[in-house]
N, C-alpha and C positions, 0 to 999 in steps of 0.2 A: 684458448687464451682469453682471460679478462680484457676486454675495452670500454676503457673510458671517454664520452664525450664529453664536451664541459664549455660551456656557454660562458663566458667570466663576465666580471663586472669590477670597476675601481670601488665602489659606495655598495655592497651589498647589504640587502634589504629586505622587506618580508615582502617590501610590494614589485621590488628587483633582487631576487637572489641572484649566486651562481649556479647554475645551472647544468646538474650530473648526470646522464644517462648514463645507465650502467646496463653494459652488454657483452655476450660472449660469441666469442670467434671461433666456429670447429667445421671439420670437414666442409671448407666454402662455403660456410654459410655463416653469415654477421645478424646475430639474434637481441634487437634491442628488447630491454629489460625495463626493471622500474627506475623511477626517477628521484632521486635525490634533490631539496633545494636547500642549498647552503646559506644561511643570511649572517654568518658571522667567517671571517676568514680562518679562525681557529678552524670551523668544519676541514676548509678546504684544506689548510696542514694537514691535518689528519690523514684527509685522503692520499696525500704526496708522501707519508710516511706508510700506509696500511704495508703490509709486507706482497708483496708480489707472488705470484709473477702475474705484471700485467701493463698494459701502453695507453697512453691517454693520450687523445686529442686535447688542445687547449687553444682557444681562440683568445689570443692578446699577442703582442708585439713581445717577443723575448731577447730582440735584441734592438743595436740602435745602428746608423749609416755609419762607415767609415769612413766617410767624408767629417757626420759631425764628429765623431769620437775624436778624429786629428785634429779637426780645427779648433775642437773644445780645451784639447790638452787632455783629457783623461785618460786614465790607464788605459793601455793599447790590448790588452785580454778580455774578453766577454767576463770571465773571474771578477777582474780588477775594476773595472767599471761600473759591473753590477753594485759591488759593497760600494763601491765610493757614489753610486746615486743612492742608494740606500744611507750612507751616512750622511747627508746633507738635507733629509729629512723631504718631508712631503713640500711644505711650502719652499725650501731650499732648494728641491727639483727643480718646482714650477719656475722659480726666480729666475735658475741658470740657462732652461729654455726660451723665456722669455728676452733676459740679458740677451743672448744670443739672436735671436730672431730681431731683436733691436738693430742690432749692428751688423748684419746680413742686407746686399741691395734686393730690390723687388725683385723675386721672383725665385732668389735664390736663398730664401732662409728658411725650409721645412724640408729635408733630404731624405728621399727613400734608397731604401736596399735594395741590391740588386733583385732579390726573390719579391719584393714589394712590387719592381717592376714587371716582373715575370708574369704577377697572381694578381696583380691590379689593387693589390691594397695601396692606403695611403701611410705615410709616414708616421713611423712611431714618434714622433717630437711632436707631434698633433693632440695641443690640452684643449682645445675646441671644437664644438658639434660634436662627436665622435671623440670623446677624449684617451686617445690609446694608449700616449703619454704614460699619463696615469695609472692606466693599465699595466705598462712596463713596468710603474714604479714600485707598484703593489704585489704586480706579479712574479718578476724576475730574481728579486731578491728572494722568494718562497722558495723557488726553484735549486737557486743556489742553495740553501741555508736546508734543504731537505735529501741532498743529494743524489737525486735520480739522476741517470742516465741522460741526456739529450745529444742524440747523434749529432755531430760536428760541432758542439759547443761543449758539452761537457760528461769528461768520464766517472759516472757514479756506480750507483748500484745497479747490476747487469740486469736483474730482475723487477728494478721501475723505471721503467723509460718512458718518457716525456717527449710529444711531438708536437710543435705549434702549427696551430692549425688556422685555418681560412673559411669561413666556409661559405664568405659569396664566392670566392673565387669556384665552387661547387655548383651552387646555384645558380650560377651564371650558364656554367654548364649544360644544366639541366632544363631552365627555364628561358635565360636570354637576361635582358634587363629588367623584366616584369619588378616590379614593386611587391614582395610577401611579406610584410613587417610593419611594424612600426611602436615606440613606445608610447608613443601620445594618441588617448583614445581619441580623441576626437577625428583622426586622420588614420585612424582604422576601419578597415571595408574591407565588401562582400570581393572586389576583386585579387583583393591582396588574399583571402581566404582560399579562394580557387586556385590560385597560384603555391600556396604553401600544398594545398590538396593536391599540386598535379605535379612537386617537387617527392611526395611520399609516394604518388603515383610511379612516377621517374625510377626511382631508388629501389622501389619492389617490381618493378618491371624484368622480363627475362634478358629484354635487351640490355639491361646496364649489367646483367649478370654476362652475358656474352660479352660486352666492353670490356670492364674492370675484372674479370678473372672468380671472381665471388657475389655469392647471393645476398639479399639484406632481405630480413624478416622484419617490420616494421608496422605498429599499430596506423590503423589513419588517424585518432583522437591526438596523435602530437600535434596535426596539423591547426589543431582547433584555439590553440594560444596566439592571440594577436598580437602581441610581442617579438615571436618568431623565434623565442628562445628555446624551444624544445626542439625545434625543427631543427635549428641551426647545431645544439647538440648532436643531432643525430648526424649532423653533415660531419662534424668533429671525430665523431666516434669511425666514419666510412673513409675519414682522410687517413687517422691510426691505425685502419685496417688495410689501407693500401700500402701505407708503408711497411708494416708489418711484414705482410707479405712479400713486400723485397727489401727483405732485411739482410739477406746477404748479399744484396747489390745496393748498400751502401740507402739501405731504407730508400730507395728509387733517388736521391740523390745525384744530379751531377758532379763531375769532380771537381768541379771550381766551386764548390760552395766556400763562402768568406769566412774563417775560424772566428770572426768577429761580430757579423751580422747573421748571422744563421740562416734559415731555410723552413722554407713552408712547402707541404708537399702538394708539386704539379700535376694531379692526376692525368694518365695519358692513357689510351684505351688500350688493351693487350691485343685486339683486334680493330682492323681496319673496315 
């Protein structure tokens, strides 16, 4: 099986592309491959159309709370909501989260999903630091309008399915709260290196193959991007492969996942 990891970005770039690892999945073993950088989102269509069969990881918010979806008045479908943030345009988005977060008291005007809560991400309604927001806005609509697959959100094409991915929620895992990243050179180091190094160490380890059911074949040079986008790729590509793998238990999916808010996959060890 084709797996896709893919690092996103709202503003891609030459000096911030998105970010593809392209990997294949056979007899338990997850063999990353070359990498693709995307700096135009035409690329990334493409990819969301190339014909299958294959699963991608994608790090961005593909849906939003349904707290705010009620409280906003927007259409009540993951569908319907997507086109109508998509028709009120980029600056039109930012306006309506902004409006909104005006009129919300302290504390309660940025709402995460319940899976948000699960995986420790923060709220997709977040246009600041970390603009995920945007992310959303850029990416969800792709999603729709290219009609893959996304287990509990949408039934597309059975042969491109699409899994939004997390991939501190990985690293956390792996390393704890260690610092491996960063976009701003100046606040890039030797320790955040070691930590990306001991994250590829983690992942080709026999233990994680004992944990998670499958092996990762894995260069150590992704490690060597201070950015952390390849790495994090590759965490992308190892969440698509967990779900994969229990793809007839509902892609490892609980059964209350929200048909509105979606689901990031909770990796959980096969062994204790």
């Amino acid at each position: 099986m084709r797996v896709l990891g893919i690092d996103f970005t709202s503003a891609p770039t030459r000096g911030k592309p998105i970010t593809c690892l392209n990997c294949m999945f056979a007899e338990g073993m997850l063999r990353a491959g070359p990498l693709a950088e995307m700096t135009r989102f035409e690329q990334f269509e493409q990819a969301l159309r190339a014909p299958g069969p294959w699963i991608a990881g994608i790090d961005f918010p593909f849906g939003q709370s349904r707290k705010f979806i009620e409280n906003i008045g927007w259409p009540r479908t993951w569908s319907g909501y997507v086109a109508h943030a998509q028709a009120l345009g980029r600056e039109g988005f930012r306006a309506a989260l902004n409006d909104y977060r005006a009129s919300r008291p302290y504390g309660d005007k940025e709402h995460r999903r319940k899976t948000d809560e699960v995986v420790g991400s923060i709220s997709p309604q977040k246009l600041y630091g970390v603009p995920v927001g945007l992310m959303f806005f850029e990416g969800a609509p792709r999603l729709l309008s290219a009609g893959v697959t996304i287990p509990h959100l949408q039934v597309g094409d059975p042969s491109r399915i699409v899994i939004e991915a997390y991939p501190g929620a990985l690293a956390r895992q792996l390393i704890g709260r260690c610092a491996y990243k960063s976009d701003t050179r100046k606040k890039q180091s030797e320790s955040q290196l070691e930590s990306r190094l001991a994250i590829v160490d983690k992942i080709t380890s026999d233990t994680f193959a004992d944990a998670f059911g499958f092996a990762v074949e894995a260069r150590t040079g992704l490690a060597d991007d201070p950015s952390g986008d390849q790495v994090d790729a590759l965490l992308c590509a190892i969440q698509a492969t967990w779900a994969w793998s229990r793809r007839d238990e509902r892609y490892g999916a609980p059964a209350t996942v929200d048909p509105l808010e979606g689901w990031i996959p909770n990796l959980t060890p096969t062994t204790v």
